[in-house]
C-alpha positions as CSV (number, residue, x, y, z in Angstrom):
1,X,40.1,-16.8,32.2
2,X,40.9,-17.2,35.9
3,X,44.0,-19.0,37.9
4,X,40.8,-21.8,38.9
5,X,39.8,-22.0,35.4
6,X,43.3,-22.5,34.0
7,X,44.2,-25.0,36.6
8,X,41.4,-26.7,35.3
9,X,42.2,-26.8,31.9
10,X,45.5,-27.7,32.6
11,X,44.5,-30.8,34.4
12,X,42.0,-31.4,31.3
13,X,44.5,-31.8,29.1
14,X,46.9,-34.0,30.8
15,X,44.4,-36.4,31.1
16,X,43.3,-35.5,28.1
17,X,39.5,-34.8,29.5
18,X,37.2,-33.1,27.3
19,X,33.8,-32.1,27.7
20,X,34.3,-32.4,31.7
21,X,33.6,-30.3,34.3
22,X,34.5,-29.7,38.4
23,X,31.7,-29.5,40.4
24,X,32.9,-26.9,42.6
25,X,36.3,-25.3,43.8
26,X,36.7,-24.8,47.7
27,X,38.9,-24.9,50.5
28,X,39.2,-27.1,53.6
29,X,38.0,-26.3,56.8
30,X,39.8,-23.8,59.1
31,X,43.5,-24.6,58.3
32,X,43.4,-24.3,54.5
33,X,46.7,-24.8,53.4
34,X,47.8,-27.1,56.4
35,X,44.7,-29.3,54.7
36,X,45.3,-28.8,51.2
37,X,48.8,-29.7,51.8
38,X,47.9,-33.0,53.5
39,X,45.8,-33.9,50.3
40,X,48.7,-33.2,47.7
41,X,51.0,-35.4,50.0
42,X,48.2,-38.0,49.6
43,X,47.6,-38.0,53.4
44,X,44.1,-37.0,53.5
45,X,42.0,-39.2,51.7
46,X,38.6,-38.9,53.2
47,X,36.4,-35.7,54.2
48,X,33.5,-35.2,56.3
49,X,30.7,-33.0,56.6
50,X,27.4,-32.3,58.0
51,X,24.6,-33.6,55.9
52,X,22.0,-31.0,57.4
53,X,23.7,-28.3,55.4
54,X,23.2,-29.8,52.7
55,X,19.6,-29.9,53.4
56,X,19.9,-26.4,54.5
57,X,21.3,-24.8,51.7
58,X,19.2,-27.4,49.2
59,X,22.2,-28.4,48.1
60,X,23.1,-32.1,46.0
61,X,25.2,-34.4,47.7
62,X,28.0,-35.0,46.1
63,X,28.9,-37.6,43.9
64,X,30.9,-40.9,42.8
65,X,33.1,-39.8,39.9
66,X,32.7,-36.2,40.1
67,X,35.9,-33.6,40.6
68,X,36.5,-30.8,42.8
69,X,39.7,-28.2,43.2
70,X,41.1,-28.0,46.5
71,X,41.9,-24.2,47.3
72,X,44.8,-23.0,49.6
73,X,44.0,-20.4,52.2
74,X,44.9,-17.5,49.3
75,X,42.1,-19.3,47.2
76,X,44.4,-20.6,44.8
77,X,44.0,-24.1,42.5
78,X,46.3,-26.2,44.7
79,X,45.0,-30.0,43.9
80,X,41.8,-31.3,41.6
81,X,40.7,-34.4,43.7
82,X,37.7,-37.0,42.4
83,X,35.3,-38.5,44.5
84,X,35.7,-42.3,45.0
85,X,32.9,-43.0,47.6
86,X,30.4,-41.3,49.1
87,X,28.1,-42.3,52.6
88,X,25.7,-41.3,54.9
89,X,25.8,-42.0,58.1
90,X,25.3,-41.3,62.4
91,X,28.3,-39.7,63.0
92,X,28.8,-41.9,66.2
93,X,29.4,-44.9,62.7
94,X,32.0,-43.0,61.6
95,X,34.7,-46.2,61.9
96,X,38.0,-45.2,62.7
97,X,39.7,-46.3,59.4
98,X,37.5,-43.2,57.9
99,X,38.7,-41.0,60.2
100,X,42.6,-41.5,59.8
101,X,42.4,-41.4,56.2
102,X,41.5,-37.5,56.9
103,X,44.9,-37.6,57.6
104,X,44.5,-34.9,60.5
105,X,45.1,-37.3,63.7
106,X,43.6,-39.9,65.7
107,X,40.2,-41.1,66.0
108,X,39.6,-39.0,69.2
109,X,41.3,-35.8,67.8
110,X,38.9,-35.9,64.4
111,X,35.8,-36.6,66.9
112,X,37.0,-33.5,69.0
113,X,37.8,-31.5,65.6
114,X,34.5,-32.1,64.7
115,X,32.6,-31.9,66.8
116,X,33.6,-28.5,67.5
117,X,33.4,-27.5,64.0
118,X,30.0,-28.3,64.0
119,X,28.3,-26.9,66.9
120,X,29.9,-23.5,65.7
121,X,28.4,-24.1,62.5
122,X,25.2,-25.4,63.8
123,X,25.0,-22.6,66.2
124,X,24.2,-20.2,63.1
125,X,21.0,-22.2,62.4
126,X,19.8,-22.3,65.6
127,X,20.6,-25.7,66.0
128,X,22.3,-28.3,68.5
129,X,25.1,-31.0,67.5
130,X,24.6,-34.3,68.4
131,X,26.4,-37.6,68.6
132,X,23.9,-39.1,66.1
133,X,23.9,-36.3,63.6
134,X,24.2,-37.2,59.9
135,X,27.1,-36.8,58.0
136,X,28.1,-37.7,54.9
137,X,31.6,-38.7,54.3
138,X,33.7,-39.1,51.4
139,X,36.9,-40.5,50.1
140,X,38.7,-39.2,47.3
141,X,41.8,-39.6,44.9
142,X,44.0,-36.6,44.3
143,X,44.4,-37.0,40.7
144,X,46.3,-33.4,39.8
145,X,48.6,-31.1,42.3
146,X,50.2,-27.8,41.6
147,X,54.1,-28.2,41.7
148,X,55.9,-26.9,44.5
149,X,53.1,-26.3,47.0
C-alpha cells in the first residue's frame, strides 16, 4: 500500500467512511506546497480550471460530494478536500468573491495568474486564451490535513 493510499484510509476511518473512494490525488498548480499549504490553513477554498481540457482529455467534470487529496510538491498526501460546488462559466463571470476564496491574492492578481497559466497551457494545443473562455470553478471543504505540514 502506498503513503496516498494510507492517507486515505486513515481519513476513512476517522470519519468512519466505508465503501468510499477519492476521485483523484493531485497537486496545485505551479507552487505546490505554497498552495497546498493555503488549503490546510483553510485559506484556499475555491479552484479554477479550464473547462476545454476537460474536453480535451475527455475527462468528467468534477463533482458535488466527491473527494480529492491534495499533494505537496514531493507528491505527498498533504490534505483530502470534498467538493462543495461546482460551475461553469466565461471566465470574464468569475465574481470576485470566487476569486479571493482561492486564497492566492486579489481579484487582479488571480486574473493575471491565470491568465498566464492558461495561455501556456493552451499554447500546447494549439490554441489561444481568451477573456470569454470556459472555466469551471469549484469550491471545496478541506475535511482531513496531515499534521505538521
Amino acid at each position: 500500500m502506498n503513503e496516498i493510499q494510507q492517507f486515505w484510509q486513515a481519513f476513512c476511518a476517522t470519519q468512519q467512511l466505508d465503501n468510499v473512494e477519492y476521485k483523484s490525488a493531485f497537486q496545485f498548480g505551479v507552487e505546490a506546497d505554497w498552495l497546498a499549504r493555503l488549503v490546510v490553513e483553510g485559506k484556499k477554498t475555491a479552484t479554477t480550471s479550464g473547462y476545454i481540457f476537460y474536453e480535451l482529455e475527455n475527462e468528467a467534470l468534477p463533482q458535488v460530494g466527491e473527494y480529492y487529496i491534495v499533494l505537496n510538491a514531493k507528491n505527498e498526501p498533504v490534505a483530502v478536500i470534498k467538493i462543495q460546488t461546482v460551475e461553469v462559466l466565461p471566465m470574464n463571470e468569475v465574481s470576485e468573491s470566487f476569486a479571493l476564496a482561492e486564497g492566492e491574492g486579489d481579484y487582479q492578481y488571480w486574473w493575471q495568474a491565470h491568465e498566464e497559466f492558461f495561455t501556456e497551457l493552451l499554447q500546447q494545443y494549439n490554441r489561444a486564451f481568451t477573456d470569454d473562455m470556459l472555466v469551471v470553478c469549484e469550491r471545496f471543504t478541506c475535511v482531513y490535513a496531515k499534521e505538521g505540514f
